[in-house]
Structure formats: C-alpha cells, structure tokens
C-alpha positions in Angstrom: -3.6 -38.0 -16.7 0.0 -36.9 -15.4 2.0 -38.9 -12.6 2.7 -37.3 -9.8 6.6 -36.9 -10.9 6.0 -35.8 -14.3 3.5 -32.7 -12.5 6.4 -31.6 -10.6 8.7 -32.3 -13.3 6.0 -29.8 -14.9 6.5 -27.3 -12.4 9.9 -27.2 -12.0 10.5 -27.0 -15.7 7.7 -24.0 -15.5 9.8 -22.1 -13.0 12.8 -22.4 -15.0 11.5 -21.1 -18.1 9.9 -18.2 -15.8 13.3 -17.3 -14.3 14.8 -17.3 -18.0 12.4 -14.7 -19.1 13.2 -12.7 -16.1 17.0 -13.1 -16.3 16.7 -11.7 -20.0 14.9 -8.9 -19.4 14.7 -7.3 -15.5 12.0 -4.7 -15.2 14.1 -1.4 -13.9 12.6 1.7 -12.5 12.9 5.0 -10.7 11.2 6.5 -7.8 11.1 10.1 -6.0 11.9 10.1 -2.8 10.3 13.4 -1.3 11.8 15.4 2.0 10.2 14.5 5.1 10.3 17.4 7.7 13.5 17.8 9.5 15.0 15.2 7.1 17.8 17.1 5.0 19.4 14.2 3.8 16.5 11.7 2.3 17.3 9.2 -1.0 16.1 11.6 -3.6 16.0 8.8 -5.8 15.4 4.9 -5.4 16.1 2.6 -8.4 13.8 -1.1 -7.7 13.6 -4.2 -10.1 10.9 -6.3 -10.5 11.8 -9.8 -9.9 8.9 -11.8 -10.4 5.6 -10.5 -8.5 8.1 -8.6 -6.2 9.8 -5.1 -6.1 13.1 -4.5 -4.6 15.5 -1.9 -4.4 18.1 -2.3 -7.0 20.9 -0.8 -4.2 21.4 -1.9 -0.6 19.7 0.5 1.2 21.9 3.8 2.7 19.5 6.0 4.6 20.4 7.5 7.5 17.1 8.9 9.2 13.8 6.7 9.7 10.2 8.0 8.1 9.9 10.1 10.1 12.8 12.1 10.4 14.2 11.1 13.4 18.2 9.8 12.9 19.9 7.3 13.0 22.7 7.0 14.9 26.2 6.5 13.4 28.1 4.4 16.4 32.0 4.1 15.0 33.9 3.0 18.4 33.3 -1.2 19.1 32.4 -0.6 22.4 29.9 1.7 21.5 28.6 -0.8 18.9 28.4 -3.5 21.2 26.3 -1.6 24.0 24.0 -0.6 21.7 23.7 -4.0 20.1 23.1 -5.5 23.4 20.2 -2.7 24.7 18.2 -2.4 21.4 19.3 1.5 20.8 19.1 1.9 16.5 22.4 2.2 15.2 24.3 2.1 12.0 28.1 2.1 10.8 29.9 1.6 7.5 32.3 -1.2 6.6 35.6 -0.3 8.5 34.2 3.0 9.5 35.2 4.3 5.9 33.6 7.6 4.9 32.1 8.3 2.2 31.0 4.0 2.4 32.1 2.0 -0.8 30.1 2.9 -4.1 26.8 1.4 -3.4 27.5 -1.0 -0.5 25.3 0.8 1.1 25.0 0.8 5.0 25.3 -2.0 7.7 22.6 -1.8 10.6 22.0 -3.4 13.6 18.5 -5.3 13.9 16.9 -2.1 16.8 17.3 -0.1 13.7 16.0 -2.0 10.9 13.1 -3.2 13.1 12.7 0.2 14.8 8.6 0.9 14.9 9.5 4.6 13.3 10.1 2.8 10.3 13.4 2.3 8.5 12.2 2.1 4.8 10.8 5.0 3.5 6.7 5.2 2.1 5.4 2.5 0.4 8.6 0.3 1.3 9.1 -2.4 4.3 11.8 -4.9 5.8 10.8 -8.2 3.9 10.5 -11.2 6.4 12.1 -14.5 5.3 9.2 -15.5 3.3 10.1 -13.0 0.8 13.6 -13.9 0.3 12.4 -17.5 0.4 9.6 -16.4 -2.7 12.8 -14.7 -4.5 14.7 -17.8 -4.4 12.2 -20.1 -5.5 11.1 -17.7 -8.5 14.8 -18.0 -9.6 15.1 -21.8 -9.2 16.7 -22.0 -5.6 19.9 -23.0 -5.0 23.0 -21.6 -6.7 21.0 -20.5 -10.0 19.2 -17.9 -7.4 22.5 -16.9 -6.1 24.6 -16.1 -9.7 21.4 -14.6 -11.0 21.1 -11.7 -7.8 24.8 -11.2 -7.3 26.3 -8.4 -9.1 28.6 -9.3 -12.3 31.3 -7.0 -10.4 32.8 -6.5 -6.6 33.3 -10.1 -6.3 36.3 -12.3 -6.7 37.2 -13.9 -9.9 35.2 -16.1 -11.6 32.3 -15.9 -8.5 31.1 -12.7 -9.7 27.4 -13.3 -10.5 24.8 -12.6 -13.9 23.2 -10.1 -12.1 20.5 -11.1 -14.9 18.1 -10.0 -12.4 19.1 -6.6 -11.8 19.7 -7.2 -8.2 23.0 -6.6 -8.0 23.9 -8.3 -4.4 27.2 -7.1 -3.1 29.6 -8.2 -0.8 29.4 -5.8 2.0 30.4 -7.8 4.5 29.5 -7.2 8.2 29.7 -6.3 11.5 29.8 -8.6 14.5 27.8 -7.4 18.1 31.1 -7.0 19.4 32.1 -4.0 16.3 34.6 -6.0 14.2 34.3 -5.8 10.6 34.6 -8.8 8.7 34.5 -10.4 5.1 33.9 -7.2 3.0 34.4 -8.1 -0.8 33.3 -12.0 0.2 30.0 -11.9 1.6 26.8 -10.1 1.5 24.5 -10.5 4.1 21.0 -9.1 4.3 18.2 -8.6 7.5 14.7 -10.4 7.6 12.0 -8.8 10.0 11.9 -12.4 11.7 13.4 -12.7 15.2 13.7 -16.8 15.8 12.8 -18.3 19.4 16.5 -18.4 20.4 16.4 -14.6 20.4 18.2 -14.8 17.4 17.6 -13.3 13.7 16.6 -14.7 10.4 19.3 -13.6 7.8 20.4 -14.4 3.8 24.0 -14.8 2.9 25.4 -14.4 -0.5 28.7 -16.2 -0.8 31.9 -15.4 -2.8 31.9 -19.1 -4.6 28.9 -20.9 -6.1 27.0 -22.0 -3.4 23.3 -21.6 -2.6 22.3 -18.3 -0.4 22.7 -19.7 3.2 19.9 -19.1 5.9 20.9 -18.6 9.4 19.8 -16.7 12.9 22.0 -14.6 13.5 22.8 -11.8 17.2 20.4 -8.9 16.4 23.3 -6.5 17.6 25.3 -7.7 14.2 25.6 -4.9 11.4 24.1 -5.9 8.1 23.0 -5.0 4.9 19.6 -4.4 3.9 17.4 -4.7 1.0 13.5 -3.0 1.2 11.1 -4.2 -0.7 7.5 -2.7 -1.5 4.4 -3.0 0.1 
C-alpha cells in the first residue's frame, strides 16, 4: 500500500508526464465561422488547440460584433473609455489606438463587453471563468512550467519568450487601464475570466515577460484586456 506522499508524488509525476505528451504534440484545428445577419465582418476562420480536455482559441480573440450582430463599440478618446468603463456600456480599443492592431494581438475589451448577455464569443464558444484557466494551469504543471509552455516562442523579450509547446501562443498585449492609458504592450498579457469577485472587482490571468508563474488578481471591470474563448 502507498503512503500518502508517495500517491501524490504519483500524481504529480502523472501530470508531468501528461503535460510532456501535450507539449510534444498540440492538437491544432480549424473552424468556419459563418455570417450572422447584419454582421459583415465575422472571423471566417478560428484556429483552437486542444490542451488537455479543453479547446481554446489559438489567437486572442478580435471580433468586433457580438452573436448576434449587434457592434461593438470602438471607444479611442480616454475620456470616452473611462465613462464607459464606469456605466457598463460594451466597448473595445486596440493597444495605443493603432489601426490595423499588431499581428494577432488581437483586441482589448472592457469587462460590459466580454460579459455582455448578447454574447461576445461566437457559437459553440464562451468566456471561461477562473476555473478553466486554473484547470489549464494545473494540466501543464502550474507555476512557471504553465507559463513558458502557453507563451508564444516570439513577441517577447529575450530569453522570456516561451515554448509555446502548447500551441497557445500567449502574447503580450498589454492593457488598458479604466481611465484609457495604454500600458506594458510587448511585457504583459492579460486575459478576462467571467468571475466578478465581491469587491466589485474582476478575476484576471497575467502572463509575465520573465519566468514567473501566471499571476491571478481582481482587477476594475472598466480595464481593456485580452481575451481568450474557449468551447462549450
């Protein structure tokens, strides 16, 4: 009969070699994106990865209309920005208000848009809540392992790029603050959960430019951030 330490030495040891299997070969795939009405502009085409028993998009996410059609709005001016952060209206921006955004940063949203009840992610995708990125990190091995293994091996500094074994290919697109400065573009990449914490504030993942762990914190839901969807 194992001891109790050798089981979890067990475990641990089992999640290692799982995350090795994974890192070596990342399950890749295409899907079609069809028009919704009045949408002109949908993602024709949405690359996920299989991490695990999860599916995320390969690419931060970029759309620019919810499920239904309806747009989002584009807010440029900080003033703007802020007002809209503080009275829950659905915005989005790109990192210093560049146009076209950076090759596959993707977009940074405010939290009325991401949890907007129209639906930010199209069919069949949602905005994962911190259990997800908390199942992600575990599957990996946690701490910095899970970090190198989802950033991207390029668009970070130096020797802190990641493996990108994964096929995640986390970014540093930096982010917007409630008040519509941009900040820390090429250094950080932060990502939305769904979870609004009692202090009003909102559960988010950070992905750091050196080799740290991915960082938990609640942040103002009027901050623009990334955002990965993951299937239903």
């Amino acid at each position: 009969m194992l001891e109790k330490n050798a089981v979890v030495h067990v475990t641990k040891m089992a999640r290692m070699l799982a995350a090795t299997f994974l890192l070596v070969s990342p399950t890749v795939a295409q899907t079609s994106i069809t028009s919704t009405p009045g949408n002109p502009d949908p993602t024709p085409i949405i690359e996920s990865v299989k991490i695990g028993t999860q599916v995320w998009m390969r690419e931060n996410y970029a759309g620019t209309r919810f499920r239904n059609g309806d747009p989002i709005a584009l807010l440029t001016d900080d003033s703007t920005w802020a007002e809209a952060g503080r009275n829950g209206v659905p915005a989005y921006t790109t990192y210093s208000n560049q146009m076209p955004p950076p090759a596959k940063w993707g977009l940074l949203y405010n939290f009325a848009a991401v949890t907007d009840e129209r639906g930010i992610c199209p069919e069949g995708w949602r905005v994962p809540d911190n259990r997800d990125w908390l199942v992600l990190e575990d599957f990996l091995g946690g701490g910095a392992q899970a970090a190198k293994a989802l950033k991207a091996t390029e668009g970070w500094p130096g020797r802190y790029a990641g493996s990108d074994s994964t096929g995640f290919g986390a970014l540093p697109a930096g982010w917007r603050t409630q008040e519509g400065i941009f900040y820390l573009a090429g250094r950080i990449g932060y990502f939305w959960t769904s979870e609004r914490s009692p202090d009003g504030t909102v559960m988010s993942h950070m992905v750091f430019d050196v080799e740290r762990p991915i960082f938990r914190i609640g942040y103002d839901p009027g901050m623009g951030q990334s955002l990965r969807c993951i299937a239903e």
